[in-house]
BABA-986804 format. One line per 2 residues: their letters; for each residue x, y, z of C-alpha. Coordinates in Angstrom, 3 decimals, always signed. Layout:
A> X Y Z  ...
***
This chain:
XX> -21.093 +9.125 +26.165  -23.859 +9.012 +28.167
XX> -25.805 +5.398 +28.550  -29.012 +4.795 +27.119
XX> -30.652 +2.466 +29.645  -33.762 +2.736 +31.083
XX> -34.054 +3.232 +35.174  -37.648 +1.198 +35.658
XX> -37.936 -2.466 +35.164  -40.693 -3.545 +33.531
XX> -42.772 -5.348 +35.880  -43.718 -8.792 +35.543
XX> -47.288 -8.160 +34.328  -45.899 -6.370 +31.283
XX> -43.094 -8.833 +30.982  -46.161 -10.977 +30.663
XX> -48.317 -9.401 +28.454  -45.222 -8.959 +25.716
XX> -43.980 -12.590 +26.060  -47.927 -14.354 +25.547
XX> -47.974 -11.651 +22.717  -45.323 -12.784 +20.874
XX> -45.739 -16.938 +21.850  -49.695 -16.172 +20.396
XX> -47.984 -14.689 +17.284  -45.519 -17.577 +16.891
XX> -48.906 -20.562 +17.328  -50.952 -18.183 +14.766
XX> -48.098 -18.414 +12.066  -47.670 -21.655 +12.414
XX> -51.217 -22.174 +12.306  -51.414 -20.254 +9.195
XX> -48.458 -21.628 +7.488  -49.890 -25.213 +8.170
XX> -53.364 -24.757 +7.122  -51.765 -23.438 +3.623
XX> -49.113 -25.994 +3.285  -46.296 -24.226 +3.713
XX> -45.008 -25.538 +7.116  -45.558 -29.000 +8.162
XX> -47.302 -29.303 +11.773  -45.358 -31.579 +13.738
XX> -42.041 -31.052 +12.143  -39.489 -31.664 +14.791
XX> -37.489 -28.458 +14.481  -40.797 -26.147 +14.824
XX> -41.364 -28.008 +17.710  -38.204 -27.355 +18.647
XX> -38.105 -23.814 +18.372  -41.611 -23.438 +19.808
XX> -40.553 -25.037 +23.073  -36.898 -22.932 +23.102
XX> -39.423 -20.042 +23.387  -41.582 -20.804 +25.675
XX> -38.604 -21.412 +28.008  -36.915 -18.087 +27.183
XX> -40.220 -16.549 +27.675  -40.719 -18.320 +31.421
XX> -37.132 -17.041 +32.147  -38.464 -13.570 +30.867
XX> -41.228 -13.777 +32.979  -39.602 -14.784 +36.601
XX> -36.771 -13.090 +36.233  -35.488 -9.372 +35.656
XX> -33.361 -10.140 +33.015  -32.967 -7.686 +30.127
XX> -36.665 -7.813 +28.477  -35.745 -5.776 +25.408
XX> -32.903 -9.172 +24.601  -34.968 -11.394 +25.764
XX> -37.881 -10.340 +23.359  -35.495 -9.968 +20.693
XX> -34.096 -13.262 +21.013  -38.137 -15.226 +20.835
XX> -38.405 -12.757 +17.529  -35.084 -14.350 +15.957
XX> -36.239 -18.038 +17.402  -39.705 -17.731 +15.813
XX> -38.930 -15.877 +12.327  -36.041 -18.561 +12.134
XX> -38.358 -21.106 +12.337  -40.557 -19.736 +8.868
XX> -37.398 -17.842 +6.827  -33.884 -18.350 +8.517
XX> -33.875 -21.952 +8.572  -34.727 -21.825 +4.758
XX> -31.329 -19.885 +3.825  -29.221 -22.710 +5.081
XX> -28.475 -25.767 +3.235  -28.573 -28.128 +6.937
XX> -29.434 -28.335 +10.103  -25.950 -27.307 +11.245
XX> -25.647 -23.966 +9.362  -29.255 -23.758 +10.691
XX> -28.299 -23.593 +13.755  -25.408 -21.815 +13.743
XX> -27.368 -19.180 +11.432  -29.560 -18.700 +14.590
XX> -26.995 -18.712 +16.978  -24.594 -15.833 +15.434
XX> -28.268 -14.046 +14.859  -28.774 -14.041 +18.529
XX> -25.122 -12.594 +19.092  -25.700 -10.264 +16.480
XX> -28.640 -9.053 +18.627  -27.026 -8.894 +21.695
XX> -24.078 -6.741 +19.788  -26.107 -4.235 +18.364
XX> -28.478 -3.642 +22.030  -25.339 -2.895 +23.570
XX> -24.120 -0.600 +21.211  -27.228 +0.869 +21.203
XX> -27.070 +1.286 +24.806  -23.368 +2.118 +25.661
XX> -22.381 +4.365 +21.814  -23.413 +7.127 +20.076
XX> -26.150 +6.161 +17.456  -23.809 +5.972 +14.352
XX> -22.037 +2.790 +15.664  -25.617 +1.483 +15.569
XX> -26.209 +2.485 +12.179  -22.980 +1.108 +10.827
XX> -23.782 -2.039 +12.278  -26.519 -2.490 +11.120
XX> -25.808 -1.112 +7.644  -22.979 -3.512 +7.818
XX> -24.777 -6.565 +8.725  -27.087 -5.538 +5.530
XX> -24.007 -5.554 +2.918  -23.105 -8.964 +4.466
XX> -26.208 -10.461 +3.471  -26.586 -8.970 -0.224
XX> -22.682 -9.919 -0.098  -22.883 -13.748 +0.757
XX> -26.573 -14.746 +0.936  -28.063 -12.874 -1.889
XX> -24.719 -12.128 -4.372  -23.227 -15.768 -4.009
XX> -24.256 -19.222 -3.806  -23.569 -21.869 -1.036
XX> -21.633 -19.214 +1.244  -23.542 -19.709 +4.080
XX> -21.109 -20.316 +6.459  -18.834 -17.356 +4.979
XX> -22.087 -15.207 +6.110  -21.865 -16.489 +9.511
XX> -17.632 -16.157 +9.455  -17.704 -12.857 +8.277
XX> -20.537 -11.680 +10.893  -18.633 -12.947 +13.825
XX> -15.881 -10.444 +12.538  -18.541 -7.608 +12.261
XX> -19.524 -8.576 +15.818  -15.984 -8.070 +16.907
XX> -15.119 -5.004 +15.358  -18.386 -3.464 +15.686
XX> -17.164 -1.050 +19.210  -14.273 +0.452 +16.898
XX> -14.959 +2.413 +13.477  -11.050 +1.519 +12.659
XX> -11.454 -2.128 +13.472  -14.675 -1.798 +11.246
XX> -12.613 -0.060 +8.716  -10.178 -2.578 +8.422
XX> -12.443 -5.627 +8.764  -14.612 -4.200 +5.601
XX> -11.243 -3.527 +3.659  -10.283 -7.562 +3.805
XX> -14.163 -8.216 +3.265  -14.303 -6.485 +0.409
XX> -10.705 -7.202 -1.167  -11.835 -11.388 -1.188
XX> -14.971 -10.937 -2.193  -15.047 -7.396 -4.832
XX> -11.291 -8.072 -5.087  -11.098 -11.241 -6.815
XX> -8.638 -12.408 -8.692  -6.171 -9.955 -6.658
XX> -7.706 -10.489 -3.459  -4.308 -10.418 -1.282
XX> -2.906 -7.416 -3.674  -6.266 -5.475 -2.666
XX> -5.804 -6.300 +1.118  -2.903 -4.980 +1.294
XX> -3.203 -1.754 -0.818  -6.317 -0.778 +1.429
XX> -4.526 -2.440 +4.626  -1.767 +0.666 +3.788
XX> -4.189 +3.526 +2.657  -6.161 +3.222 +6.397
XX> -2.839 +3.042 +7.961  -1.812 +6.139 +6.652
XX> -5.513 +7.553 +6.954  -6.018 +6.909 +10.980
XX> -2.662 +7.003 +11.792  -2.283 +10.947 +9.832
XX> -1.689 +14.010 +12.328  -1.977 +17.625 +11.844
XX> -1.308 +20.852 +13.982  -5.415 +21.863 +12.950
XX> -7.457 +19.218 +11.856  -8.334 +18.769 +8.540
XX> -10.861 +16.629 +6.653  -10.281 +17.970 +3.663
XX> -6.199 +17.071 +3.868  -7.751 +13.845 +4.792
XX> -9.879 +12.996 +2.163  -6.832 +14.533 -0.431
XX> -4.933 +11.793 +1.135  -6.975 +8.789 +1.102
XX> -7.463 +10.272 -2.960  -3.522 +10.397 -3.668
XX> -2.590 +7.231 -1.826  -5.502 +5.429 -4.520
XX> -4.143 +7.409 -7.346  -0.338 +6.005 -6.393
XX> -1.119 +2.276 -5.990  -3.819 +2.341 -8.923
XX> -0.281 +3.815 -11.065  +1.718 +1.377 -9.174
XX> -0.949 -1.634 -9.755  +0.794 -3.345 -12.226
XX> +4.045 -3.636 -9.830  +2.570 -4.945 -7.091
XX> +0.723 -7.608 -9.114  +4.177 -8.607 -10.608
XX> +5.760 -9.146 -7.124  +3.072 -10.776 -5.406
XX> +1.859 -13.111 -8.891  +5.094 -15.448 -8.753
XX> +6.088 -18.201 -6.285  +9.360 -18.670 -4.697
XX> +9.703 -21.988 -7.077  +9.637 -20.127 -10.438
XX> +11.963 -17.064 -9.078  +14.849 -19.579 -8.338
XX> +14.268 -21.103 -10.942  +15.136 -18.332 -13.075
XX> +17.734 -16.995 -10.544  +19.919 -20.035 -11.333
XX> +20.077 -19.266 -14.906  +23.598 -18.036 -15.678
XX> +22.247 -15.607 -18.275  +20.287 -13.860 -15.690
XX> +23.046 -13.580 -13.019  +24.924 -12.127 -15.264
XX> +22.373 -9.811 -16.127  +21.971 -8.745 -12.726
XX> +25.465 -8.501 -12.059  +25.917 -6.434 -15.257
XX> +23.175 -3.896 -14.159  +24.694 -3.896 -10.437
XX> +28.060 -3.149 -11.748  +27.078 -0.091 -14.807
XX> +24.846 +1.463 -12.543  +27.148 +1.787 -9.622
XX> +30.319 +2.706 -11.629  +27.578 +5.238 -13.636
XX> +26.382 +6.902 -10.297  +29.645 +7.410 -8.821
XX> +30.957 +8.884 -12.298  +27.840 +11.198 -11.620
XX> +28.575 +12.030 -8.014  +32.369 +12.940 -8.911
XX> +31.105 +15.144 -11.497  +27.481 +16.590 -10.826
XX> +28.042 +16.782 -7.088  +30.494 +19.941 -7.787
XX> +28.616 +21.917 -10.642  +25.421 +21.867 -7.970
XX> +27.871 +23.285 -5.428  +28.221 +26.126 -8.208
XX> +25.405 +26.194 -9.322  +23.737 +26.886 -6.270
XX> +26.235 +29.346 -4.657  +27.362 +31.151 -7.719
XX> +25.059 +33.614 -10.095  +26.204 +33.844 -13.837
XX> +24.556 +35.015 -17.412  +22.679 +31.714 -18.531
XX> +22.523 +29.551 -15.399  +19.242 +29.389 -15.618
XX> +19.161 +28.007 -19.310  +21.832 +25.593 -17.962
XX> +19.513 +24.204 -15.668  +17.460 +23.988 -17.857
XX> +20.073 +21.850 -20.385  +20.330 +19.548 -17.608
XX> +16.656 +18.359 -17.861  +16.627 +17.431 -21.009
XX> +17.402 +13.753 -20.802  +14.350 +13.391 -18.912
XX> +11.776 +14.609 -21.610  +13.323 +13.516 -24.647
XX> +12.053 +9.913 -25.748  +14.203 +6.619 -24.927
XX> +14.767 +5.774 -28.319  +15.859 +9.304 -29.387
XX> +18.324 +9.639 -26.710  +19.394 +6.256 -28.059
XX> +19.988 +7.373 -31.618  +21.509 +10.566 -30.092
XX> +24.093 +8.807 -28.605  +24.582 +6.096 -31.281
XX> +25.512 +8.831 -33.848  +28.366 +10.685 -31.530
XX> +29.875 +7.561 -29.876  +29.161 +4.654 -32.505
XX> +31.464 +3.139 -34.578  +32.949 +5.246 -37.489
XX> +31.630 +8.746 -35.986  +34.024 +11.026 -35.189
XX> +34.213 +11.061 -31.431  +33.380 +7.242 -31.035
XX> +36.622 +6.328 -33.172  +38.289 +9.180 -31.450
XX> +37.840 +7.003 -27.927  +38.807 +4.288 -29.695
XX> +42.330 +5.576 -31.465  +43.514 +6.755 -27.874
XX> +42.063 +3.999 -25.560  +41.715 +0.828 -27.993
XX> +37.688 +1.475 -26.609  +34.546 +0.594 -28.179
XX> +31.703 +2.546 -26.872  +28.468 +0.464 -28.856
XX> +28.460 -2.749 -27.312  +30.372 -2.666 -24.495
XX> +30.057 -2.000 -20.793  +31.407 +0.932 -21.679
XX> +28.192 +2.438 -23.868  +26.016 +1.296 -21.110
XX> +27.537 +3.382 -18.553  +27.280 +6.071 -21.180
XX> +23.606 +5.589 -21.666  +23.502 +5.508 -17.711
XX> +25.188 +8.331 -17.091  +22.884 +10.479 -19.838
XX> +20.079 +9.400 -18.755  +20.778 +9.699 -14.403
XX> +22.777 +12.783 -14.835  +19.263 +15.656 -14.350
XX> +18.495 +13.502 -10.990  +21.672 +13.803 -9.082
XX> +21.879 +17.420 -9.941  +18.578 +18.561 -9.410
XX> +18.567 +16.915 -6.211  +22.252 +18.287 -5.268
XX> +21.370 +21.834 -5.923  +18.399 +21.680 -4.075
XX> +20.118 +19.943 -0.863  +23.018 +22.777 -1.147
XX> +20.798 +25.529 -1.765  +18.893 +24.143 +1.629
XX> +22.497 +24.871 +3.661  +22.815 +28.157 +4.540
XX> +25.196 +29.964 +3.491  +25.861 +31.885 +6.416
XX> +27.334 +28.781 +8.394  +30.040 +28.593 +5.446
XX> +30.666 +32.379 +5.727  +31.185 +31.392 +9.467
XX> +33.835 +28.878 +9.060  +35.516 +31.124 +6.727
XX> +35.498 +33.429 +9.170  +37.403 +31.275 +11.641
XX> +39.951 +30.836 +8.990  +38.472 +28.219 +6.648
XX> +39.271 +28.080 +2.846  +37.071 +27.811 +0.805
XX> +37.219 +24.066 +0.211  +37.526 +23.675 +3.551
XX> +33.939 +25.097 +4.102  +32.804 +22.988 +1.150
XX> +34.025 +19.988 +2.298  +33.223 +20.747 +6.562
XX> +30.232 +22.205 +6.506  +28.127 +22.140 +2.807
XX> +28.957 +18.780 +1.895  +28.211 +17.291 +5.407
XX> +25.023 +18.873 +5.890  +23.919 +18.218 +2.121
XX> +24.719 +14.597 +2.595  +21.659 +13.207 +2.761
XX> +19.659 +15.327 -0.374  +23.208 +14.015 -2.363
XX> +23.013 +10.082 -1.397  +18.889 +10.704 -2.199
XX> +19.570 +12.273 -5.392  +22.264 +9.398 -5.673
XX> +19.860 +7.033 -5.292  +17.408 +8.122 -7.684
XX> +20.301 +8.285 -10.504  +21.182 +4.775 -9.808
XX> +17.761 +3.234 -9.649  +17.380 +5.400 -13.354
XX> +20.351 +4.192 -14.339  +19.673 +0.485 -13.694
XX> +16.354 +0.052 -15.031  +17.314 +2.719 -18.234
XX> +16.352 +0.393 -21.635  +15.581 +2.338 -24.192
XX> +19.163 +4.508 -25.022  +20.696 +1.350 -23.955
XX> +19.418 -0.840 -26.855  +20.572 +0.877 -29.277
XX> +23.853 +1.994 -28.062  +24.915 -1.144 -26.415
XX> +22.659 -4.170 -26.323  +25.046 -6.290 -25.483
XX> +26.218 -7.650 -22.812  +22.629 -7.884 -21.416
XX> +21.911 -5.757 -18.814  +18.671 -6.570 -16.440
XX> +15.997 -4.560 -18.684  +17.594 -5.929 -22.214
XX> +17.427 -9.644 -20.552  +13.650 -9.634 -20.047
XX> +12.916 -7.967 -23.098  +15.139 -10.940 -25.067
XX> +13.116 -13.171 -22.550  +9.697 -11.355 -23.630
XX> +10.305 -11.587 -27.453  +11.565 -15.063 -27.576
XX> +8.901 -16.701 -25.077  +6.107 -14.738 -24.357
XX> +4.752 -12.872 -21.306  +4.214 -16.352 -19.116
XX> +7.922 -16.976 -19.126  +9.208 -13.453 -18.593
XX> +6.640 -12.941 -15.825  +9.328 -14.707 -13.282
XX> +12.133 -12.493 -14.582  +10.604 -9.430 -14.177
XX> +9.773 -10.002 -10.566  +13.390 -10.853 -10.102
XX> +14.223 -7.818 -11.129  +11.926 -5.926 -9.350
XX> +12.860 -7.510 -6.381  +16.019 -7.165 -6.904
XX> +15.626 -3.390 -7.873  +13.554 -2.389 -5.202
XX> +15.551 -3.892 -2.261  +18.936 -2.187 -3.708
XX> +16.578 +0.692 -3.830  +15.680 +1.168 -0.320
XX> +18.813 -0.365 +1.265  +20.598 +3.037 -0.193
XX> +17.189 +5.041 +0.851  +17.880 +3.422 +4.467
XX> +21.285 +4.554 +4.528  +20.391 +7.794 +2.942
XX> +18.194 +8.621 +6.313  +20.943 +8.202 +8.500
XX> +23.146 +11.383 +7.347  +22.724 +14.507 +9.062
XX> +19.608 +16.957 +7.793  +20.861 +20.362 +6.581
XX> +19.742 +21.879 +9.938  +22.552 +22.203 +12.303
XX> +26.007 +22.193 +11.441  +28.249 +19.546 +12.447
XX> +30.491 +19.777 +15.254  +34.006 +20.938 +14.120
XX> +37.145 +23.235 +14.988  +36.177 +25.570 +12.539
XX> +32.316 +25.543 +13.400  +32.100 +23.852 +17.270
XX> +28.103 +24.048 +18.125  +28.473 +26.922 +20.843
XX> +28.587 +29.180 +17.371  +25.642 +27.552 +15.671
X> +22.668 +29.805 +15.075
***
C-alpha cells in the first residue's frame, strides 16, 4: 500500500486564500439566512461557531498543520451551524453531533491517505446507511447515530471488524423483535466465512457457504428462537414439576436402553453387510430405510396392529413374559428402536466399509481369527462412525412422537409431555417446556458427539500384537 500524501506544503499564501474563502462563505450564509429569516443574527451558538472558525483558520494559517483537515473541519463547523445543529433535539447532542462529525473526518482522510480506495468507499457508504438508519428511518435516535458512528470509526481500518460491526447494527435495528437471535446467527455465518481455508482459493465455495450456513439457521430459526425466548425463572419453574422429571427421565432411560438394543444388534449386520456380498443385499439396505420415509403416524398404526393387545404377536409377548407392549416402557423402546434402527446402520456400514480390509487380512495373517480381527482392528478403528451413528439413533429415538402415541402414550415420554402440555394450555405455557427439552436434548446430544471425537479415525490401525505399527501401511 503505497501512501497517498502529498510531498509540497501548501504555502501560507494559499493556506490563506482557502481559509478567507471559506470564512467569506460562512459571513455570506449567514447573511443570507438572516436577511430571509431563517437564522437569527446574533444567536449565541452562530456566534459561537463563527469564532471556533476563525481560530481554526488562524491555526491553519501560521502553522503547517494538515490543510486538507483543517479545511474540512471549518466546512463541518459552518454547515453545522445552518443544518447539523437542526437534526439534534439539544445543545448537547449538538455538540456531540459536531464533534463525532469532525472524527468522522479525520477517519476517513486517513484512510484515504494510508488504504486502498475501497476502505474509503465503505466508509463512507457506511456512514450513509447510518444516517437513513437512525436520522432519517427512526425518530429521537440521535444519540444512537452518534453511538453507532463511533463504532464505524473504529472498525473502519478492518473490512472484518466492519463486517461484524454492520452484522450487530443491523440485527437491533432490521432485526427486531429477535435482535440477539440475529446477532448471533450472523456473529456465526462471518466466523465461518473469514475464518474458511482452502488449498486454491475460491469465491465461489465462499459465497456457497455464506448461502448454506443462511439456508441452515433460516431451517433451524424456530429452535433458536425457542432456546433463547425463555428466562431461567420460567425453565425451573417447569423443571420442578414432577410430571416433567419424569418425563425427562422416561425419555433418558427408553432412548438409552433403545440405542444400546440397536448397537448389540445393528452394529454386527453392518459388519456383514459391509464385508460380505450376497443376492439381495442391496434390497436389504434398502428395507432398512424404510422407517425413515414412512409417516409417524403410519409407523404408529404399523406397530399398534403387530404388538397391541389381542394381535397375535403382542399377546404372544405377553403369554411368555406376562408383557404388555401398548402402554408400557416397553412399546416405547419398540417405537424407538423402529424408528433409530436405519441411522445406526447406515452410519455403521459406512464407518466399516471406511476400514480397510487389508489391515484385517493382516492380522489374520499373523494368526488372528476372525473375531479377533473384528473385534482388534474393525471395531476399533470404526469406533467413532459407530458412537456417531449411535448418537444420531438416540437423539431419533428420544425426540420420536408420532409411532410413540399410538403405541404407547403412556408413561409420558418428553415429546408426549409437551404435546399434553400444548393441548391442555396453549402455546404460552408449553413454550417453557419445550426449551427444556431442547436444552436438555441438545446438551445430551453433543456431550455423546464430544465423546464421539475422541475415538480413533479409521486411518491407522491401533497398536496391537497382532497388528504392532512397524506393519501399518
Amino acid at each position: 500500500m503505497t501512501a497517498r500524501v502529498s510531498s509540497v506544503s501548501p504555502s501560507r499564501r494559499a493556506r490563506l486564500l482557502v481559509v478567507a474563502g471559506i470564512l467569506a462563505a460562512h459571513l455570506a450564509a449567514c447573511a443570507i439566512l438572516s436577511w430571509r429569516g431563517e437564522l437569527e443574527p446574533l444567536e449565541f451558538f452562530n456566534l459561537l461557531l463563527l469564532a471556533g472558525n476563525l481560530v481554526i483558520g488562524m491555526i491553519l494559517v501560521r502553522s503547517e498543520r494538515d490543510l486538507l483537515l483543517g479545511a474540512g473541519v471549518m466546512l463541518l463547523v459552518g454547515a453545522h451551524g445552518f443544518l447539523g445543529h437542526r437534526l439534534a433535539p439539544d445543545a448537547l447532542t449538538s455538540g456531540a453531533l459536531l464533534l463525532v462529525n469532525i472524527l468522522v473526518l479525520y477517519v476517513g482522510l486517513k484512510l484515504y491517505a494510508a488504504l486502498p480506495k475501497r476502505y474509503v468507499g465503505a466508509f463512507a457508504a457506511g456512514y450513509l446507511l447510518l444516517f437513513l438508519l437512525f436520522i432519517v428511518g427512526m425518530e429521537n435516535a440521535e444519540p444512537l447515530f452518534l453511538l453507532f458512528l463511533l463504532g464505524l470509526c473504529a472498525c473502519a481500518r478492518s473490512f472484518r471488524l466492519s463486517a461484524f460491526f454492520w452484522a450487530l447494527t443491523l440485527s437491533f435495528t432490521v432485526g427486531q423483535p429477535y435482535a440477539w437471535q440475529a446477532a448471533l446467527v450472523s456473529f456465526f455465518v462471518l466466523a465461518a466465512l473469514f475464518g474458511a481455508e482452502a488449498r486454491l482459493a475460491s469465491r465461489t465455495a465462499l459465497f456457497f457457504l455464506a448461502v448454506g450456513l443462511l439456508l441452515v439457521f433460516l431451517v433451524l430459526l424456530p429452535v433458536i428462537l425457542v432456546l433463547t425466548g425463555e428466562n431461567l425463572h420460567s425453565l425451573g419453574a417447569v423443571l420442578a414439576e414432577r410430571s416433567v422429571r419424569s418425563a425427562l427421565g422416561t425419555t433418558f432411560v427408553t432412548a438409552t436402553v433403545s440405542t444400546a438394543f440397536l448397537v448389540l444388534w445393528a452394529v454386527p449386520l453392518a459388519y456383514a453387510l459391509s464385508r460380505l456380498s450376497f443376492p439381495g443385499r442391496a434390497f436389504l439396505l434398502s428395507l432398512i430405510d424404510i422407517p425413515i420415509v414412512i409417516p409417524q403416524s403410519a409407523a404408529g398404526i404399523a406397530l399398534l396392529v403387530v404388538f397391541g393387545r389381542q394381535q397375535v404377536i403382542g399377546e404372544a409377548i405377553f403369554r411368555a413374559f406376562g408383557l404388555r407392549c401398548d402402554g408400557t416402557i416397553l412399546g416405547i423402546c419398540i417405537a424407538q428402536v423402529f424408528v433409530a434402527m436405519p441411522f445406526l446402520v447406515r452410519t455403521a456400514v459406512a464407518a466399516f466399509d471406511a476400514v480397510p480390509e487389508r489391515l484385517e487380512f493382516a492380522a489374520r495373517t499373523l494368526g488372528a481369527s476372525s473375531l479377533g480381527a473384528f473385534t482388534r482392528i474393525a471395531l476399533p478403528l470404526a469406533s467413532r462412525g459407530i458412537l456417531l451413528g449411535a448418537v444420531l439413533a438416540w437423539a431419533r429415538a428420544a425426540g420420536e412422537f408420532g409411532a410413540v402415541l399410538f403405541l404407547a402414550p403412556t408413561p409420558e415420554t418428553a415429546p408426549i409431555a409437551a404435546w399434553n402440555r400444548f393441548n391442555s394450555l396453549g402455546v404460552a405455557e408449553a413454550g417453557p417446556l419445550v426449551a427444556l427439552l431442547l436444552f436438555f436434548s441438545l446438551a445430551i446430544f453433543f456431550l455423546l458427539q464430544l465423546a464421539s471425537r475422541m475415538l480413533p479415525a479409521a486411518g491407522a490401525p491401533p497398536a496391537s500384537p497382532l497388528c504392532p505399527k512397524e506393519v501399518a501401511p
